[in-house]
Phi, psi and omega in degrees: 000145193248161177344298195292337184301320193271337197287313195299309179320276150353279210289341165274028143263015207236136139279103186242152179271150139208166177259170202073176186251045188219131181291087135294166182325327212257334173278312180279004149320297203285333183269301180307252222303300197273349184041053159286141188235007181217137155226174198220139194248168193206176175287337154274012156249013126328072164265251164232174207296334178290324170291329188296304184314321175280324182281326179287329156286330171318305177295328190268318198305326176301312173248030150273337168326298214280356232012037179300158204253353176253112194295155156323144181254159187210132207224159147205192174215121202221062188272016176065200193044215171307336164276046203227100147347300180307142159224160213290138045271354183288126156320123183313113155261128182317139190252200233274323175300290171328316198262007190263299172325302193268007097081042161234119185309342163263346125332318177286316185295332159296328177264324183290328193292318196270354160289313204289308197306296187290011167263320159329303179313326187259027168101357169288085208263339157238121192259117173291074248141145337308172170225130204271321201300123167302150178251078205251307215256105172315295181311354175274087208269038168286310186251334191342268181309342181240031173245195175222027193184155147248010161223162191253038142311291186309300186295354198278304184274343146261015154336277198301287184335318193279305175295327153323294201308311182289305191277028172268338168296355251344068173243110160308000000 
């Protein structure tokens, strides 16, 4: 196997960041040379929907340039509530305690789906999301609201609903 081959291998295992909302040199550096095949957007690459949409086609158009032969998975983490990346005109959605209070599996699936969509529209294809963690430990203040239970029965099943739901959105 010769050098590009092993870069091509590699490089669809590397998740990469950069900052801004715009594809630099430093980004078509990562695609072209390194065939990085996954990115991860944050909140300082988060404009409006319109902008997330131009940077997320740039970044695949960037790596048909590059001839990967697969588009980019493009990622965030976008579990609602308190975490949510997408900002308005996108929808507010309830994140994972709300919807654990109301501790109906078609509801979670109905909010992972329609989260899943609107993360398409704007060129987004996997969603870090839900988190899964029981909310068993008081002293924890990382998960409380973003989990969807305390036992992990509860989280299980509107886990798995909710992520059905995104990926029938066709979001990984």
């Amino acid at each position: 196997m010769d050098k590009q081959d092993w870069r091509s291998i590699v490089g669809q295992l590397i998740v990469a960041g950069f900052k801004g909302n715009k594809v630099t040199d430093e980004v078509k550096k990562l695609i072209h040379d390194y065939r990085v095949g996954n990115f991860i957007l944050f909140g300082r690459n988060i404009g409006t929907g319109e902008e997330i949409l131009e940077l997320t086609a740039s970044l695949q158009e960037e790596a048909r340039k590059a001839g990967q032969e697969k588009p980019l998975l493009i990622c965030t983490d976008q579990e609602n509530g308190v975490v949510q990346r997408l900002k308005a005109p996108a929808t507010s959605f309830p994140g994972a305690m709300a919807l654990g209070a109301v501790g109906d599996s078609q509801t979670a699936y109905q909010v992972g789906k329609a989260t899943g969509l609107e993360l398409k529209e704007v060129g987004i294809n996997w969603n870090l999301a839900p988190v899964v963690d029981v909310n068993n430990n008081l002293e924890n203040p990382v998960i409380h609201v973003r989990s969807f239970g305390e036992t992990p029965e509860a989280v299980q099943d509107l886990a798995i609903a909710w992520m059905k739901g995104c990926q029938d959105a066709g979001v990984a």
